[in-house]
C-alpha positions as CSV (number, residue, x, y, z in Angstrom):
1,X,123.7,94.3,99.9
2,X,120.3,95.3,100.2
3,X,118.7,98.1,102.6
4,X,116.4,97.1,104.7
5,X,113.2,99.0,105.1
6,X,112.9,101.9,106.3
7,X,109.1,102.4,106.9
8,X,107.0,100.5,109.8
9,X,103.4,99.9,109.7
10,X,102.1,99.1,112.9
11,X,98.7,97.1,113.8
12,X,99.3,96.5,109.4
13,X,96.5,94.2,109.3
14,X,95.5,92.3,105.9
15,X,97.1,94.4,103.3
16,X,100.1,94.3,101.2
17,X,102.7,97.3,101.0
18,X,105.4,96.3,99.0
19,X,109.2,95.8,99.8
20,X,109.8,99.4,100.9
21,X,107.3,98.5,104.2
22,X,107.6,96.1,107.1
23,X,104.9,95.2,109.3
24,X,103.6,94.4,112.4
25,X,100.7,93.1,113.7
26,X,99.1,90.9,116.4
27,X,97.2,88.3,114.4
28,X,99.3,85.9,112.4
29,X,97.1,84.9,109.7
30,X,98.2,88.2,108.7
31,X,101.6,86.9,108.3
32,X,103.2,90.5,109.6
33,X,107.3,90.7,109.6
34,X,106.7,91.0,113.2
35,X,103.9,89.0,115.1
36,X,103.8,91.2,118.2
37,X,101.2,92.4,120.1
38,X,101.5,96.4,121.2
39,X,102.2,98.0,123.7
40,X,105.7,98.1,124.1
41,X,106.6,98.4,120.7
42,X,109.2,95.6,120.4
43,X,112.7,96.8,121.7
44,X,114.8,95.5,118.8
45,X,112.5,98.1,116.9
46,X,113.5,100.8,119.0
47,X,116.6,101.4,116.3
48,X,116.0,105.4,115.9
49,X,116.2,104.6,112.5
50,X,112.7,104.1,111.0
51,X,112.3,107.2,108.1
52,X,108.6,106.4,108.8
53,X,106.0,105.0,111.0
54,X,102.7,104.6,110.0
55,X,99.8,103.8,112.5
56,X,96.7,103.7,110.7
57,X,93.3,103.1,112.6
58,X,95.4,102.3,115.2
59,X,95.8,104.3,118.2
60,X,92.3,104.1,119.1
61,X,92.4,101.2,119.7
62,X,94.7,101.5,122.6
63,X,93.3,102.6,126.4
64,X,95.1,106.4,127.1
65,X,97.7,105.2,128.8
66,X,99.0,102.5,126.6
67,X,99.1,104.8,123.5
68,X,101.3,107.5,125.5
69,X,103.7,104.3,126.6
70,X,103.2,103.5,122.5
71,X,103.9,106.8,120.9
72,X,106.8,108.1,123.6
73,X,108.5,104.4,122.5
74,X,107.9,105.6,118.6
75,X,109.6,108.7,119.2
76,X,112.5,106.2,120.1
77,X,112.0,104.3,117.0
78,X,112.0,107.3,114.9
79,X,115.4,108.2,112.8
80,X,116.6,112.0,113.3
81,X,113.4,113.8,111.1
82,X,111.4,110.3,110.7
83,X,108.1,110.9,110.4
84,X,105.0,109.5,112.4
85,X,101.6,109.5,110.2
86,X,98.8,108.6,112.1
87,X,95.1,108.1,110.4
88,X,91.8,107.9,112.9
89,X,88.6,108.8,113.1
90,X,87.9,112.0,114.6
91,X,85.7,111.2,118.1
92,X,83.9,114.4,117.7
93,X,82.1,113.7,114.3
94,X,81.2,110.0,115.3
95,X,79.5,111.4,118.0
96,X,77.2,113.8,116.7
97,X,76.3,111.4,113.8
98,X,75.2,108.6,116.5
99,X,73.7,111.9,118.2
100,X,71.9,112.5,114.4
101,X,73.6,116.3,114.6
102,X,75.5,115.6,111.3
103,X,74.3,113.1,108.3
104,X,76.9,110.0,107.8
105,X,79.5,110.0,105.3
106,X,79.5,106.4,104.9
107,X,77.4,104.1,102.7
108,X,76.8,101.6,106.0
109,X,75.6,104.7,108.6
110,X,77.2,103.3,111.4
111,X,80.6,103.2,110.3
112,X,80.0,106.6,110.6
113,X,79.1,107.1,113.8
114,X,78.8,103.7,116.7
115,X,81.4,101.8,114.8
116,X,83.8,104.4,114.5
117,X,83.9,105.0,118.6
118,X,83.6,101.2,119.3
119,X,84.4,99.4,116.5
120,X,83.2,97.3,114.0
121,X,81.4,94.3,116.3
122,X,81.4,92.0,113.2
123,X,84.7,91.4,113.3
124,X,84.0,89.6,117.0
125,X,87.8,90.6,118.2
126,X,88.7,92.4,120.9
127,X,91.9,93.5,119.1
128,X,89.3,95.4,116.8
129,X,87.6,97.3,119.5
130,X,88.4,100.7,120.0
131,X,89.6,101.7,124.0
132,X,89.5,105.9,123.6
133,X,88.8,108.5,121.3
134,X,90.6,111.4,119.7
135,X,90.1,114.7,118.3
136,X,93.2,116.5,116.3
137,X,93.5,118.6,119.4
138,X,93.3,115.5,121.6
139,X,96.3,113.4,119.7
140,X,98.7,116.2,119.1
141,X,98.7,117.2,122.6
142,X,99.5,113.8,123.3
143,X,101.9,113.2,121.1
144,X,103.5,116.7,122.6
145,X,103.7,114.6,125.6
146,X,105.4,111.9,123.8
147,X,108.8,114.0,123.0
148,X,107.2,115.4,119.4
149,X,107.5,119.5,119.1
150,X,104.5,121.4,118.5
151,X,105.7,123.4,115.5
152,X,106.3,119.7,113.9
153,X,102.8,118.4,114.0
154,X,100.7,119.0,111.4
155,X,96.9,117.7,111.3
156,X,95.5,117.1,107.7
157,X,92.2,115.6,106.0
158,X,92.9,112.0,106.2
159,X,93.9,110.0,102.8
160,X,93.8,106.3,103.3
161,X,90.0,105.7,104.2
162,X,88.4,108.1,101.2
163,X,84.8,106.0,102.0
164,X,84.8,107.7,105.2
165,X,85.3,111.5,103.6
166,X,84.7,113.9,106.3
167,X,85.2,111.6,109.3
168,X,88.6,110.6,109.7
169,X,92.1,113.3,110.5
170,X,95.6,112.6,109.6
171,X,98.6,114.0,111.6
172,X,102.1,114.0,110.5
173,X,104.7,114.4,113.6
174,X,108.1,114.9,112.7
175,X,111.2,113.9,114.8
């Protein structure tokens, strides 16, 4: 008998993970494990026993209140010490290179700073526009909100977007 995976990546988009990852995601083309469109994270995915969550350029893409209803429902999700990794760009920089307070770290300029508090208009999807922006400070006080313990949240350099060095945070929240 095979396990079944134990890691969930939300809003998973175009990419392949392997067989140690399902995924979820709104558009279909993207032929996800789970076509749904968030929030509420899916009830039969409510198990408590995901190891890990990932949301990657996600939760900004969610208005305030639908990423509390989001992350309180991953809490759920989460298996005793799962872990939830979340990867976004850091409101604060974006807006002070738009401002032109601080040079862009990306090669296109405005995926440093407009596009990375609106989001990218050529993909001409409203499921691609960002709805609020976060700091570190911002997000783990929400996700304190959400059921996760302050002492196990920790807020790193992000690692999967390395073309935007500088402007994106990482936090890890542990059950």
């Amino acid at each position: 008998m095979t396990k079944t995976a134990a890691r969930l990546i939300l809003c998973a988009g175009p990419y392949a993970y392997g067989d140690e990852f399902k995924t979820l995601d709104a558009n279909p083309e993207y032929r996800p494990d789970y076509c749904e469109t968030l929030p509420p994270l899916p009830r039969h995915l409510r198990t408590g026993e995901w190891e890990e969550i990932y949301l990657i350029h996600g939760i900004e893409h969610f208005h305030p209140w639908e990423a509390r209803e989001l992350l309180t429902q991953i809490y759920e999700a989460l298996a005793p010490d799962g872990t939830l990794i979340l990867e976004q760009p850091d409101i604060s920089i974006a807006a002070r290179v738009m401002l032109g307070q601080m040079e862009p770290m990306t090669a296109e300029p405005e995926a440093s700073g407009i596009n990375a508090i609106f989001g990218d208009p050529r993909y001409e999807n409203p499921l691609m526009s960002h709805k609020w922006g976060w700091t570190p400070e911002t997000l783990t006080n929400l996700l304190v909100e959400c059921g996760f313990s302050l002492d196990r949240i920790k807020s790193c350099r992000a690692m999967s977007r390395p073309f935007a060095e500088g402007r994106d945070f990482r936090i890890e929240a542990k059950k």
